[in-house]
C-alpha positions as CSV (number, residue, x, y, z in Angstrom):
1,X,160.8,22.4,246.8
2,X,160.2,24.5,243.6
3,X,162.6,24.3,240.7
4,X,165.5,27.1,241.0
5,X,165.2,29.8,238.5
6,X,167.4,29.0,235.0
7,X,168.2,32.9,235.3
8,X,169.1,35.8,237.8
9,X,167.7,39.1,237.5
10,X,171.1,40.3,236.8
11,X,171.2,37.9,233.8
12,X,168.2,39.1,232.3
13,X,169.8,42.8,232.8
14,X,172.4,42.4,230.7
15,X,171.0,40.0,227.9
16,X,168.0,42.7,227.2
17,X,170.9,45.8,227.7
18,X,173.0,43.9,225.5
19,X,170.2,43.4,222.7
20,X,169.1,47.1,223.3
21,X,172.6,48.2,222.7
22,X,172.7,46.0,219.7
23,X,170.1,46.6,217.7
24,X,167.8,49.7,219.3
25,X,164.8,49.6,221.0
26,X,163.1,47.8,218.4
27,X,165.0,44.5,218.5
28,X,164.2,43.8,222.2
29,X,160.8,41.7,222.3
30,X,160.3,38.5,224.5
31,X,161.5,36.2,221.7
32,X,164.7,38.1,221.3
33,X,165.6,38.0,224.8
34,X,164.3,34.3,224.7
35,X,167.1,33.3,221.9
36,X,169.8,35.8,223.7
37,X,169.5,33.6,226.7
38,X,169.6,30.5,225.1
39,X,165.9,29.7,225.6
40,X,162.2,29.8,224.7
41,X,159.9,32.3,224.7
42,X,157.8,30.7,226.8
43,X,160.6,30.5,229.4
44,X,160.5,34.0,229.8
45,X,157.5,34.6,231.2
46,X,158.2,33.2,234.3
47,X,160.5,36.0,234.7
48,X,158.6,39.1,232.9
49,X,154.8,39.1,231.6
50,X,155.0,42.2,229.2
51,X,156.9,45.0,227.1
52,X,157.3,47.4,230.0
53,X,158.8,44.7,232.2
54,X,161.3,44.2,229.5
55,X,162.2,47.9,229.2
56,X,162.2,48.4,232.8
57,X,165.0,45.5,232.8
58,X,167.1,47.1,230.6
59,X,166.8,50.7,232.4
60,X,168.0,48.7,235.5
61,X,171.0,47.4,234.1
62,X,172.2,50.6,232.9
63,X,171.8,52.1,236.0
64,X,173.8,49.3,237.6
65,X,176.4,50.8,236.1
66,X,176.7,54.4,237.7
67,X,179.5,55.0,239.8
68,X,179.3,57.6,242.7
69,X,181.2,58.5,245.8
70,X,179.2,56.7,248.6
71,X,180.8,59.1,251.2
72,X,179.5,62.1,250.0
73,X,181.7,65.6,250.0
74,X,182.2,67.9,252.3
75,X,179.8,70.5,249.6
76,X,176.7,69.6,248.3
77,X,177.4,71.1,244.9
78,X,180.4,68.9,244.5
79,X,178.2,66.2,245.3
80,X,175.7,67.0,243.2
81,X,178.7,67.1,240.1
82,X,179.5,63.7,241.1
83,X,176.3,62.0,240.9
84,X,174.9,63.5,238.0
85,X,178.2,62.9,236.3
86,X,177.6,59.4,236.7
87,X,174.9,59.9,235.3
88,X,175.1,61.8,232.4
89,X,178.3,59.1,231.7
90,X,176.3,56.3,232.4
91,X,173.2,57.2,230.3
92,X,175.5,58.5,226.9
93,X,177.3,54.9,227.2
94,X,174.0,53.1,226.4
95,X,172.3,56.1,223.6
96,X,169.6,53.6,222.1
97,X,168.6,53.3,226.2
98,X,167.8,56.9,226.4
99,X,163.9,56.6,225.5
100,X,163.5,54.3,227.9
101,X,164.8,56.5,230.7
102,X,162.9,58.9,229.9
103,X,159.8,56.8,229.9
104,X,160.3,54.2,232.4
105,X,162.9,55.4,235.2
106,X,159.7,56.4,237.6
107,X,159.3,51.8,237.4
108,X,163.3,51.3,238.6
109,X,164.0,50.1,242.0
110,X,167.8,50.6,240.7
111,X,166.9,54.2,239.7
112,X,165.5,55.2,243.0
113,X,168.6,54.8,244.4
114,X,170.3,57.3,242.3
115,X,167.5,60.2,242.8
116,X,167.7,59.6,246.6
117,X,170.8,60.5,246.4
118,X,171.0,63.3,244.3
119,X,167.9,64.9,246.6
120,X,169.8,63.9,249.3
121,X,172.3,65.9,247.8
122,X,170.2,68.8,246.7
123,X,168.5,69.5,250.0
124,X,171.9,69.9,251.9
125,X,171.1,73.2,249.5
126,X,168.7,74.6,252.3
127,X,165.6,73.5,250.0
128,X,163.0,71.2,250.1
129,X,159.2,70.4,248.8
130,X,158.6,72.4,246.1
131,X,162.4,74.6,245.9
132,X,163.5,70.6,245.7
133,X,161.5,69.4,243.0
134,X,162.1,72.2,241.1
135,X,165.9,71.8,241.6
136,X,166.0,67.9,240.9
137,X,164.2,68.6,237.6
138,X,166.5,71.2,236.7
139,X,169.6,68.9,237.1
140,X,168.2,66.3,235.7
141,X,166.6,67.7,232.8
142,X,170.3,69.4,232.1
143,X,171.7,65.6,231.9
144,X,169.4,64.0,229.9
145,X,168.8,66.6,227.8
146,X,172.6,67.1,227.2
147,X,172.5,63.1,226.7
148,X,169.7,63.0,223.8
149,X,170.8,65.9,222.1
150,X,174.4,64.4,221.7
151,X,172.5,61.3,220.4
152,X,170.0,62.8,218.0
153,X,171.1,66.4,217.6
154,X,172.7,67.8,214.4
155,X,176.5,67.2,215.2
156,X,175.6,63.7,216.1
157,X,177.3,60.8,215.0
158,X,173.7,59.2,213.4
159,X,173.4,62.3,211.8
160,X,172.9,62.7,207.9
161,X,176.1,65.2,207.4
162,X,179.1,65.1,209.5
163,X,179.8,67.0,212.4
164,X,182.3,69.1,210.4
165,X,180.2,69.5,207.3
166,X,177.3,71.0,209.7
167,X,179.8,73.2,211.5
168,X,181.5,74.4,207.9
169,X,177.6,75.2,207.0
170,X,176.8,77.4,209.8
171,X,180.5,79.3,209.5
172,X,179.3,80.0,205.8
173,X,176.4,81.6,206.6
174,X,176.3,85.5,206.6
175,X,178.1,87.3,209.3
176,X,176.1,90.4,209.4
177,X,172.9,88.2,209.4
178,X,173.8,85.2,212.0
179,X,177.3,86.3,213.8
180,X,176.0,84.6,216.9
181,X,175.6,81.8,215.4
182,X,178.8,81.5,213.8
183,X,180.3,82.4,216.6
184,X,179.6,79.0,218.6
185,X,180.1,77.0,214.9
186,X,183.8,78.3,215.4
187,X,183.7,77.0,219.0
188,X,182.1,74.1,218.6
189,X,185.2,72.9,216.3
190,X,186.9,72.4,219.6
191,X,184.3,71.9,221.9
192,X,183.8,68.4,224.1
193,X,180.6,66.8,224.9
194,X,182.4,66.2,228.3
195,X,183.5,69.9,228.5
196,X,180.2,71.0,227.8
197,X,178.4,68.9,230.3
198,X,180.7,70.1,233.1
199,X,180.7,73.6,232.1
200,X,177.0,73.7,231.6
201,X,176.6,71.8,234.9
202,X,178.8,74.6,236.9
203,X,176.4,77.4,235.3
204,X,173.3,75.5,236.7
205,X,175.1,74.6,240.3
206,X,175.7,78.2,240.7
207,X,172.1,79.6,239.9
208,X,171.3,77.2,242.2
């Protein structure tokens, strides 16, 4: 009988999640991971050969995290809300992951489960083939794009000038010359990233 493995999957998940969440995508390399787990490098190449293995690991374990109703609703736009508010949630919770989802979510078993479902819950819409598509990559371009620009846009918390100091700089700005502009400074002061994903979300669901 073969030796049994020093480390689950699931282990791995969470040792490259938590380095990721640590120090950004560029503190997660093999020997990293090695010396999170306790190990050598060497170790870990019974378990993943290269980079993109490593990055896939790490989009796995966030998506381990998304909750969703696994009974569905009675309305497909309700269940659309539900899934993509999992994962919109999920994917803001882990910022320095974001990249990777982009990049590498087409190589996760883990993530294939969560687009079933929200083209499962798309097509109760009446669509399908290319009315689908085009209605998956709406929603989801809507989430993530909501996601990164929280994490790299100018009210962001990484951002060189605070969130009030960039708001206070568009409200000075001259009215006659930018009063649209101004207009959502002023409501951004109150505004919610939550509140904006859910509105904007409804907006979507009901061109849809």
């Amino acid at each position: 009988m073969g030796r049994p493995a020093k480390f689950t999957h699931a282990q791995l998940q969470a040792a490259a999640l938590a380095l990721v969440d640590k120090n950004g995508l560029a503190g997660l390399s093999m020997r990293a991971l090695a010396a999170e787990l306790g190990t050598g490098a060497m170790t870990l190449y019974n378990y993943v050969s290269q980079r993109e293995e490593l990055e896939v690991l790490v989009v796995e374990a966030v998506f381990a995290e998304a909750r969703w109703s696994p009974h569905g609703h009675a309305d497909w736009q309700d269940e659309v809300r539900d899934i993509a508010t999992a994962w919109w949630g999920t994917a803001r919770a882990h910022p320095h992951v974001i990249p990777l989802i982009l990049t590498r979510r087409s190589r996760s078993p883990v993530m294939f489960e969560m687009t079933e479902a929200m083209l499962r819950a798309l097509a109760r819409s009446g669509r399908s083939g290319q009315q689908l598509l085009i209605a998956f990559r709406a929603v989801s371009a809507l989430i993530m794009g909501l996601a990164q620009a929280e994490l790299a846009g100018p009210l962001a918390v990484q951002a060189q000038e605070s969130a009030e100091a960039t708001i206070a700089r568009f409200r000075a700005l001259p009215t006659e010359r930018f009063p649209h502009l101004i207009d959502i400074a002023n409501a951004a002061m109150d505004s919610t990233a939550e509140g904006e994903f859910r509105a904007s979300l409804d907006l979507l669901l009901a061109g849809l």
